[in-house]
Backbone as JSON, one array per atom type, in Angstrom:
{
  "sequence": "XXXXXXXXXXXXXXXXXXXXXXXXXXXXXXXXXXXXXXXXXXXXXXXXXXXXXXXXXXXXXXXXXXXXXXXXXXXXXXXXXXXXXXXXXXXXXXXXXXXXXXXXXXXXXXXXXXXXXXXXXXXXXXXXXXXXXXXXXXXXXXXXXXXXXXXXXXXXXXXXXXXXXXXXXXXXXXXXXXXXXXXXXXXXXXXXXXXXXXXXXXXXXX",
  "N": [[7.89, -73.24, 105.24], [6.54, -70.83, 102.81], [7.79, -67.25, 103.62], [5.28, -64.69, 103.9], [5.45, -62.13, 103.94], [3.48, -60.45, 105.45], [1.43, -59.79, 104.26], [-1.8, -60.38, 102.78], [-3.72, -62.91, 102.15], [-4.92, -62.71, 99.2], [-3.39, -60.75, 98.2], [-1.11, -61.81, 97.75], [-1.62, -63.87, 96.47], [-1.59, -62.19, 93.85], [0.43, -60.93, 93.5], [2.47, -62.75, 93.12], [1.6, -64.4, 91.14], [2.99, -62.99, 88.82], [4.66, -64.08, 87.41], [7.42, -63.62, 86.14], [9.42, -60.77, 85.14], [9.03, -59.26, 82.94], [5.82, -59.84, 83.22], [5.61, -58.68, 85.2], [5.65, -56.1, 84.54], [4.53, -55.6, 82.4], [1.97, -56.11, 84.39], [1.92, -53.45, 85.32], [1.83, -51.27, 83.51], [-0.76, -52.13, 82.48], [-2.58, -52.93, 84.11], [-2.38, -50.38, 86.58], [-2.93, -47.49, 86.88], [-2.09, -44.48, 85.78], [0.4, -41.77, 87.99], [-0.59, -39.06, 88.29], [-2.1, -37.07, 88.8], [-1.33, -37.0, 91.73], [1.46, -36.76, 91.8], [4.4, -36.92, 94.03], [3.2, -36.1, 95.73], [1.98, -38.19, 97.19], [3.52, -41.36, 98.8], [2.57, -44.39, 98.08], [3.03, -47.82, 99.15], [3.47, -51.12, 98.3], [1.07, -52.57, 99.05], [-1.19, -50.63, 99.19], [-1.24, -49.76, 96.36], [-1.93, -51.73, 95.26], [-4.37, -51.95, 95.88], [-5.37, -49.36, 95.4], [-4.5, -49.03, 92.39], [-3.23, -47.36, 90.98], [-0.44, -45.55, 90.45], [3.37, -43.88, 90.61], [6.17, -43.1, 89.55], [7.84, -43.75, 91.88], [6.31, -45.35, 93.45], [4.92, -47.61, 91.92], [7.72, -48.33, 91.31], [8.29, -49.6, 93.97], [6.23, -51.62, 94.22], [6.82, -53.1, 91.75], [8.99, -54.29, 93.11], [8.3, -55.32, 95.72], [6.97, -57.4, 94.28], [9.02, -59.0, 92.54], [10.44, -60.08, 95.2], [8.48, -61.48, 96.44], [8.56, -63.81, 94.74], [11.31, -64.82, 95.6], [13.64, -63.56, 94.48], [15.55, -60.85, 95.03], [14.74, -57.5, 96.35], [15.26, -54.72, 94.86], [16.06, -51.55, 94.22], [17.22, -49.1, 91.92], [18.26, -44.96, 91.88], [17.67, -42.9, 89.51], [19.26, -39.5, 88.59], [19.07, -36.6, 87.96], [19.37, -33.52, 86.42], [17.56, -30.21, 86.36], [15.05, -31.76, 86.31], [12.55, -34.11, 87.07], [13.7, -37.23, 89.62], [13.93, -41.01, 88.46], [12.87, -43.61, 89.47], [14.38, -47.14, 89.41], [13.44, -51.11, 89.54], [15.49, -53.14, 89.81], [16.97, -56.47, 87.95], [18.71, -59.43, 87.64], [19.63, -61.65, 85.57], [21.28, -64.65, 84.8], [23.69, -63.23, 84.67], [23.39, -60.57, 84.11], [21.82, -57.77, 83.79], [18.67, -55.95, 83.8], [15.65, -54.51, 83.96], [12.65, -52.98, 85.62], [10.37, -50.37, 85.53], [7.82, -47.83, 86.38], [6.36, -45.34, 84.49], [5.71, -42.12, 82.72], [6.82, -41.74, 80.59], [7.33, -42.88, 77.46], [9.76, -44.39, 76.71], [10.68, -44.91, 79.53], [10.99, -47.08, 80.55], [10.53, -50.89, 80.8], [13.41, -52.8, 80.48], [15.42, -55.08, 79.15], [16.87, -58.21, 80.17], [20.23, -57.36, 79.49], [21.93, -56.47, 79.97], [25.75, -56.35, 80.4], [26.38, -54.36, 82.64], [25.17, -52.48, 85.7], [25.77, -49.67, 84.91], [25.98, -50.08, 82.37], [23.32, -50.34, 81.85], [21.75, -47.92, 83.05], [22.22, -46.43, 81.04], [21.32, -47.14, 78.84], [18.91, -45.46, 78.8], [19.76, -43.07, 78.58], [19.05, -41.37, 76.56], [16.56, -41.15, 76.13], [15.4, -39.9, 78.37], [14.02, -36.96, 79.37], [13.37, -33.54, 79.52], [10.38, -31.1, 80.01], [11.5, -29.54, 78.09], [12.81, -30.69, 76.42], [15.21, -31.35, 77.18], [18.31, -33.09, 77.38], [18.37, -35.06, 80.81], [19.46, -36.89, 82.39], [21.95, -37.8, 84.74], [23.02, -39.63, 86.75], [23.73, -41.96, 88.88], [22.45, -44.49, 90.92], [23.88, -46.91, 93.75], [22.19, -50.58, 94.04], [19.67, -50.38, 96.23], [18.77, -52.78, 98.57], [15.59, -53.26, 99.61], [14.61, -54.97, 101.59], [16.0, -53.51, 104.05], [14.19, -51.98, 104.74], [12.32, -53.13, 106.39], [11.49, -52.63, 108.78], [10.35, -50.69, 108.66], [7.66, -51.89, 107.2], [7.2, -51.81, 105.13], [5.86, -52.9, 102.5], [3.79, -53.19, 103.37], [2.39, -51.28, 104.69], [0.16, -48.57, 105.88], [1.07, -46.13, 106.1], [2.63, -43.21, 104.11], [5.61, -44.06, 102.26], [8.35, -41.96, 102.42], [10.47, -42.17, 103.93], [11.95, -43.78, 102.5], [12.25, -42.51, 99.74], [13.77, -40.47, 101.1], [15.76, -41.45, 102.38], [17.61, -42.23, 99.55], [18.37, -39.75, 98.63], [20.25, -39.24, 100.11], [22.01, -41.29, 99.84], [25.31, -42.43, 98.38], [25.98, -41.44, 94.91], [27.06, -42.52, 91.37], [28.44, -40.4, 88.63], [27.88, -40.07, 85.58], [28.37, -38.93, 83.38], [31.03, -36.78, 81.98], [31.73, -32.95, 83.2], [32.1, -31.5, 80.7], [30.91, -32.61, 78.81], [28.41, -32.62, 79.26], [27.6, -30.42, 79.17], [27.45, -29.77, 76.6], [25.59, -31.35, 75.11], [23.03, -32.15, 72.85], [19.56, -31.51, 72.21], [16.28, -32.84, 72.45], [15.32, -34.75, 69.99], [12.22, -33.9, 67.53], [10.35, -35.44, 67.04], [11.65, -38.56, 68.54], [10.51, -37.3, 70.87], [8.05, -37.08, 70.31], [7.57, -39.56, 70.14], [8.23, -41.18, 72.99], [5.92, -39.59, 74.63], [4.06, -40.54, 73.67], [1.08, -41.87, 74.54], [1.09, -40.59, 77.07], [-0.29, -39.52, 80.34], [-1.41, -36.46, 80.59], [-1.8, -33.84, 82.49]],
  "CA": [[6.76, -72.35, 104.93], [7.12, -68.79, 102.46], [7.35, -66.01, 104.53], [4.13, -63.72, 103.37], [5.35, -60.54, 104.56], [2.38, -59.77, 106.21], [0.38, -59.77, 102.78], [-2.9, -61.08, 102.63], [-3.73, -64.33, 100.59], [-5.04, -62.22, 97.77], [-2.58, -60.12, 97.53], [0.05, -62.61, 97.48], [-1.71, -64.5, 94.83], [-1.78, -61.41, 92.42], [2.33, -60.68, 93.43], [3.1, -64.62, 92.91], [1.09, -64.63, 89.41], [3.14, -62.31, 88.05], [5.93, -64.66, 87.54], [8.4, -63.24, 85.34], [9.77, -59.85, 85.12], [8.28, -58.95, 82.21], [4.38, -59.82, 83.54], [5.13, -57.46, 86.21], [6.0, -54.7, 83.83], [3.07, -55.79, 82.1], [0.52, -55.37, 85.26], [2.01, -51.77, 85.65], [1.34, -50.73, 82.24], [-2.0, -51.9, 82.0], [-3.71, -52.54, 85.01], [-2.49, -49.53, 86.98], [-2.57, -45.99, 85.74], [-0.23, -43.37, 86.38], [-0.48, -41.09, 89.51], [-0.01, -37.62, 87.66], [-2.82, -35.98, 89.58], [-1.02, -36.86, 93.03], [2.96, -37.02, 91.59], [5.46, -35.84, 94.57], [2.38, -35.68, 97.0], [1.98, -39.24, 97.8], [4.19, -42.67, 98.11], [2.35, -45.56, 98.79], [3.77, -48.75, 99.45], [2.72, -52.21, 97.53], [-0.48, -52.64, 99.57], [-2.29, -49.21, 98.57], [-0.9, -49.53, 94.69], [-2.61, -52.55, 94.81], [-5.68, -51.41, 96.35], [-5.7, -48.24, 94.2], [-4.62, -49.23, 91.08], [-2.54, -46.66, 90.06], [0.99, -45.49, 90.69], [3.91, -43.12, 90.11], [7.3, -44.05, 89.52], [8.44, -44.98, 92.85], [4.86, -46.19, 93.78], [5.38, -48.72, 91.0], [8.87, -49.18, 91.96], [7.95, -50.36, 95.15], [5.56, -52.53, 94.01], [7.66, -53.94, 91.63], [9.9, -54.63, 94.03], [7.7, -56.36, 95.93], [6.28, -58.67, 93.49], [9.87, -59.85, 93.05], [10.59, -60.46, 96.43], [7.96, -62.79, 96.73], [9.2, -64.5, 93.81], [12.44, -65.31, 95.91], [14.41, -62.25, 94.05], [16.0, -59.31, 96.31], [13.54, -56.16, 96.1], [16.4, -53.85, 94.51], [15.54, -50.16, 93.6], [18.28, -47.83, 91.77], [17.93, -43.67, 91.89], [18.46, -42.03, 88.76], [19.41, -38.95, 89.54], [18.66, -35.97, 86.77], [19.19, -32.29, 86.56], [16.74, -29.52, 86.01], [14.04, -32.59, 86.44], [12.62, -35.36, 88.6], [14.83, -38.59, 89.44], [13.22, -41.84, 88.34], [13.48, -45.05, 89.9], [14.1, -48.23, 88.47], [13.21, -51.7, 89.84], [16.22, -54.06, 88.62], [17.47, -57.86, 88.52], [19.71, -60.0, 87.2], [19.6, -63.1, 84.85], [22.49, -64.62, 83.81], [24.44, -62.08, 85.39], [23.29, -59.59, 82.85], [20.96, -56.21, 84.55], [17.58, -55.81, 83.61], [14.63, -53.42, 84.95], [11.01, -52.55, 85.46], [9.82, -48.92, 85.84], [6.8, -47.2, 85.87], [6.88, -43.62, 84.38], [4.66, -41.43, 82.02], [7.33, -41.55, 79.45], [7.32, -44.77, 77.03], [11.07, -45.18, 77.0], [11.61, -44.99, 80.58], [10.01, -48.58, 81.83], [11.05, -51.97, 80.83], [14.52, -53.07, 79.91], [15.46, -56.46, 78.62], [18.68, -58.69, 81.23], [21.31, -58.1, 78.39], [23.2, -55.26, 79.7], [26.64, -56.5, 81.54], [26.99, -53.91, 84.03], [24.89, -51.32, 85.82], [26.22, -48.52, 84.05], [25.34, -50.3, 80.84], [21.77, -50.67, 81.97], [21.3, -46.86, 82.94], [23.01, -45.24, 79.79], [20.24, -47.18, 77.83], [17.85, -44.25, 79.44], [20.05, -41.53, 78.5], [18.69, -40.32, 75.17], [15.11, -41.35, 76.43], [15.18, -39.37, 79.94], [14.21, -35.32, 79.16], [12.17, -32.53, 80.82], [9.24, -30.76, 78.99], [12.4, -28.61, 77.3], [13.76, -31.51, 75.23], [16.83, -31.27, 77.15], [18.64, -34.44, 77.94], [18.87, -34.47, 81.97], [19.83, -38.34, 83.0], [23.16, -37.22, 85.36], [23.89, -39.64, 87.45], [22.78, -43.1, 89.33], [22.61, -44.85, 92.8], [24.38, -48.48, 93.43], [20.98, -50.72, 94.23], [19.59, -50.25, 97.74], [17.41, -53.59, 98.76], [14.38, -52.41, 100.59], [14.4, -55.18, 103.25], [16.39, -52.34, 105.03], [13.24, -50.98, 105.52], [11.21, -53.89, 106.8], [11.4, -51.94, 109.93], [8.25, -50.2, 108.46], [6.63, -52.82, 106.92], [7.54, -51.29, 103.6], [5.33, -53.39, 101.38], [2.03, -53.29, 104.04], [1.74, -49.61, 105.37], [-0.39, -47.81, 104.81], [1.46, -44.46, 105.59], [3.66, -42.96, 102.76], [6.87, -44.14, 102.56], [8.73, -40.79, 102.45], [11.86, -42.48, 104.2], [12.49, -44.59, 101.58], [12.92, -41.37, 98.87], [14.91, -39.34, 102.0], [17.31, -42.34, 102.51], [17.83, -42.31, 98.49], [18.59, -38.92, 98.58], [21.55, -39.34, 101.1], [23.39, -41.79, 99.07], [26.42, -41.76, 96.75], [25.56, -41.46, 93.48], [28.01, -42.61, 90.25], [27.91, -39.6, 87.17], [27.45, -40.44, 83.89], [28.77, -37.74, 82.28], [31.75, -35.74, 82.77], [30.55, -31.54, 83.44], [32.6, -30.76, 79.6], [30.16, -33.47, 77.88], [26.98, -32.28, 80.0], [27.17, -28.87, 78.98], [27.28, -29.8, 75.4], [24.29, -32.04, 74.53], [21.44, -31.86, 71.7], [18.23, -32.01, 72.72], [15.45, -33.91, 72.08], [14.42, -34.68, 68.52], [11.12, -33.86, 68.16], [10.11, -37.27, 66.77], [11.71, -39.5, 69.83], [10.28, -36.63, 72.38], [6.33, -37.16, 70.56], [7.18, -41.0, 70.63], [8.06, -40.59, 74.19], [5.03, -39.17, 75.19], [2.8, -41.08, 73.2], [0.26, -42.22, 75.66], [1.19, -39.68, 78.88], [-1.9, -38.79, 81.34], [-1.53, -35.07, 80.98], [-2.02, -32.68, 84.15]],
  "C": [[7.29, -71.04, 104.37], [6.91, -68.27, 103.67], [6.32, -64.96, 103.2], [4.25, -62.37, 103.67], [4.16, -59.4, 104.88], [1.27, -59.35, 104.9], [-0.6, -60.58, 103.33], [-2.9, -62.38, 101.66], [-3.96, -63.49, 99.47], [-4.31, -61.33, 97.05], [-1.48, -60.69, 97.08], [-0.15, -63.47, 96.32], [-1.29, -63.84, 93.67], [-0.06, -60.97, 92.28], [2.72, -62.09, 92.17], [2.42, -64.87, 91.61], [1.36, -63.7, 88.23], [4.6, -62.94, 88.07], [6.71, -64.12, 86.84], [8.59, -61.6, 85.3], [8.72, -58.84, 84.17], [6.52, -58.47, 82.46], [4.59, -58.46, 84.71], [5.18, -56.11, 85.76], [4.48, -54.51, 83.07], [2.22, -55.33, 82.98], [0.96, -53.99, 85.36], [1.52, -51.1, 84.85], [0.07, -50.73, 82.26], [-2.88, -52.66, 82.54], [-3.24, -51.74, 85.76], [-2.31, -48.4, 86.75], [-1.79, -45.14, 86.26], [-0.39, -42.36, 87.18], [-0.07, -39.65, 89.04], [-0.56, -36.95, 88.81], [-1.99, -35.48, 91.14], [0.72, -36.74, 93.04], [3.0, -36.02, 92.63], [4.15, -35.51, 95.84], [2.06, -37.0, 97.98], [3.44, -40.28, 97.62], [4.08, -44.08, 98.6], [3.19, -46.19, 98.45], [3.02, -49.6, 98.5], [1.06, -52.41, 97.93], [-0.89, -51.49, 98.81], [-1.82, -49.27, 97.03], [-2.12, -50.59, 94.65], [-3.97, -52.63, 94.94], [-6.17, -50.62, 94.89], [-5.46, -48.36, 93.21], [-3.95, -47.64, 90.45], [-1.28, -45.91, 91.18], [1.56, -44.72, 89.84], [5.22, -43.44, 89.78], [7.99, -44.92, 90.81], [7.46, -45.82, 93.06], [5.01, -47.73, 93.02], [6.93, -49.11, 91.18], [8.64, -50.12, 93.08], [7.33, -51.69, 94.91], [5.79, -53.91, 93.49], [8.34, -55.07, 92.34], [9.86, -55.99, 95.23], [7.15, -57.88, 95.68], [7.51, -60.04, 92.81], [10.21, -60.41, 94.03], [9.59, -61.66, 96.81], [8.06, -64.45, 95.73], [10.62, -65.02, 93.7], [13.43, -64.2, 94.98], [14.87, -61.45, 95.16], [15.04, -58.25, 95.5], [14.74, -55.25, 96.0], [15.69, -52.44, 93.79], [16.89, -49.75, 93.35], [17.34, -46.4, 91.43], [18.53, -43.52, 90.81], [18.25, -40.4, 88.73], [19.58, -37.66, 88.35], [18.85, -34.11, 87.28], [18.2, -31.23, 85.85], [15.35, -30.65, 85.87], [14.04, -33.27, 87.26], [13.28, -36.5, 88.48], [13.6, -39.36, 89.02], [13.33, -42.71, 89.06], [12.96, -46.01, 89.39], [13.67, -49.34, 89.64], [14.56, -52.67, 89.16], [16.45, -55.14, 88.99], [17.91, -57.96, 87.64], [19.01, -61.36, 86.64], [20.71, -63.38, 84.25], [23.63, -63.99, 83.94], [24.88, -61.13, 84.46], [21.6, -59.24, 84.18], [19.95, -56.31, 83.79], [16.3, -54.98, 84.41], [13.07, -53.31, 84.28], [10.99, -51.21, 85.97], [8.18, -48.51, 85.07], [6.72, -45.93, 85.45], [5.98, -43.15, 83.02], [5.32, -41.3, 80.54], [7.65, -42.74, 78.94], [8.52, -44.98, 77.34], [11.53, -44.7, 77.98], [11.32, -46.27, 81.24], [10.86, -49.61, 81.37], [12.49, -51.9, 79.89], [14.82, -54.61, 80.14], [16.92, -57.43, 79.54], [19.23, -58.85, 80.0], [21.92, -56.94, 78.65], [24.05, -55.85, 81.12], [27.02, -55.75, 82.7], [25.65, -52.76, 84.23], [24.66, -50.08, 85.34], [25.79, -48.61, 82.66], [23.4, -50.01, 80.83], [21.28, -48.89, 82.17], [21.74, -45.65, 82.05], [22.19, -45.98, 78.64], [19.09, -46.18, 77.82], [18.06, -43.46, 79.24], [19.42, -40.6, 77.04], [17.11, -40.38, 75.24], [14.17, -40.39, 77.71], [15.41, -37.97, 79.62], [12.91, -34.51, 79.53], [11.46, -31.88, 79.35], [10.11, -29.82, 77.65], [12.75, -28.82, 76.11], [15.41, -31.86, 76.06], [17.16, -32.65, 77.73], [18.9, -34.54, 79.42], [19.18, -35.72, 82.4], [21.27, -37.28, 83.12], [24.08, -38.66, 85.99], [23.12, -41.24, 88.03], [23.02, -43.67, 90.82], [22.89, -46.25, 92.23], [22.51, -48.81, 94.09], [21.03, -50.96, 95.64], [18.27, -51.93, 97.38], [16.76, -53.26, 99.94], [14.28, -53.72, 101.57], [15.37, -54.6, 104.07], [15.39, -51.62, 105.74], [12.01, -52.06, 105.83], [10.78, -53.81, 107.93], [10.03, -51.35, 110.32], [7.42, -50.67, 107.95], [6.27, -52.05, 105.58], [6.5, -51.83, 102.6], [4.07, -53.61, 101.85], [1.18, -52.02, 104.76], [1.12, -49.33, 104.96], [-0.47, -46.08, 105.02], [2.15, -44.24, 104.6], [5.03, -43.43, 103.11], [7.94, -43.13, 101.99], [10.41, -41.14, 102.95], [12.52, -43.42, 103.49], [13.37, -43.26, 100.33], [14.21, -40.85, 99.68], [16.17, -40.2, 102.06], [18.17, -42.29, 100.81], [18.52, -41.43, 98.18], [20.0, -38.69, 98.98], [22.83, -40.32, 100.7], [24.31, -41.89, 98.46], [25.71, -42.43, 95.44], [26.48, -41.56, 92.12], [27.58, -41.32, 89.34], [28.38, -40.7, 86.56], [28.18, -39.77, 83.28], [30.13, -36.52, 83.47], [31.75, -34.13, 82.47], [31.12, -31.1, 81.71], [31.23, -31.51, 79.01], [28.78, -33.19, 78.16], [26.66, -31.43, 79.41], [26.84, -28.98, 77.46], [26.65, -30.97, 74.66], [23.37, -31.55, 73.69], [20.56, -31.68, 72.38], [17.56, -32.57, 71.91], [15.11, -33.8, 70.51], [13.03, -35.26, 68.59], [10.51, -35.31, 67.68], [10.22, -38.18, 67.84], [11.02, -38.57, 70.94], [8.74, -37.0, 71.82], [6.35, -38.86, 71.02], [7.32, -41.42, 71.63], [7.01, -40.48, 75.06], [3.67, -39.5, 74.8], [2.42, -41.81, 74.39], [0.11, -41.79, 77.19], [-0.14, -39.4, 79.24], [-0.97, -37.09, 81.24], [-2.26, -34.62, 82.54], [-3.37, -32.11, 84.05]]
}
């Protein structure tokens, strides 16, 4: 017998009918909307995304996360980890033993990525010329190895329905790989305004 992790039948249908990576990037996009109003104040878990219908980046990480997991996958989150801005988090797996990811995020090129990058490192240095604060400035720094959230099945991570706040705090506390070494940081472009409007084509403004 699956284990249902305490999901309901209907919710487990709508996880389990999002077979492929892709579809789940798909339902994020465009059936749940983006949690601007509440960013950094809430962080539901899979249950309440799915309820509410809309989500922020981890919110939709999570969810993600979830919707693999019942799809026999590991529920893997990485931190990327940004200066002078907010981190993102990805959702990632493997095919082939090539990296791939789902994210939800207000900026077009921070969400789906395709399993064709051989390592980790390859997979979050596709984000770096895409990942920048309202400035233009490039701020992707740095990344987390992937934590799998049944660490936290303690709290019933994917059925609470308090915030999961110790999921970010544990994220926080981990080692983190750079990207960039501090000579190459300091001396970046910024955004061209072209990739920063295409970017932001379609953001929920504040």
């Amino acid at each position: 017998m699956r284990n249902t992790y305490g999901l309901t039948r209907a919710e487990l249908a709508t996880l389990r009918g999002l077979r492929r990576p892709e579809k789940i990037q798909d339902f994020l996009d465009q059936d749940v909307g983006y949690n601007k109003e509440h960013e950094g104040e809430t962080c539901r878990g899979p249950r309440r995304v799915l309820r509410d219908r809309v989500a922020h980046c981890m919110e939709g990480a999570l969810l993600a996360a979830a919707a693999l997991r019942v799809q026999g996958r590991p529920p893997l989150i990485v931190d990327l980890a940004a200066v002078r801005d907010t981190d993102h988090i990805l959702t990632v797996f493997q095919e082939r033993g090539h990296w791939g990811a789902i994210a939800k995020s207000n900026y077009s090129g921070l969400r789906f990525r395709e399993p064709v990058y051989r390592t980790l490192r390859e997979l979050v240095m596709s984000y770096f010329e895409h990942y920048y604060n309202p400035g233009g400035e490039k701020t992707l720094r740095a990344y987390s190895r992937p934590v799998d959230l049944g660490r936290f099945d303690r709290i019933d991570w994917m059925t609470t329905e308090e915030d999961l706040w110790a999921i970010g705090d544990y994220l926080c506390t981990i080692a983190h790989t750079d990207l960039l070494a501090p000579e190459l940081a300091r001396r970046r472009r910024r955004m061209d305004r072209r990739l920063y409007g295409a970017g932001m084509f379609g953001a929920v403004k504040s």
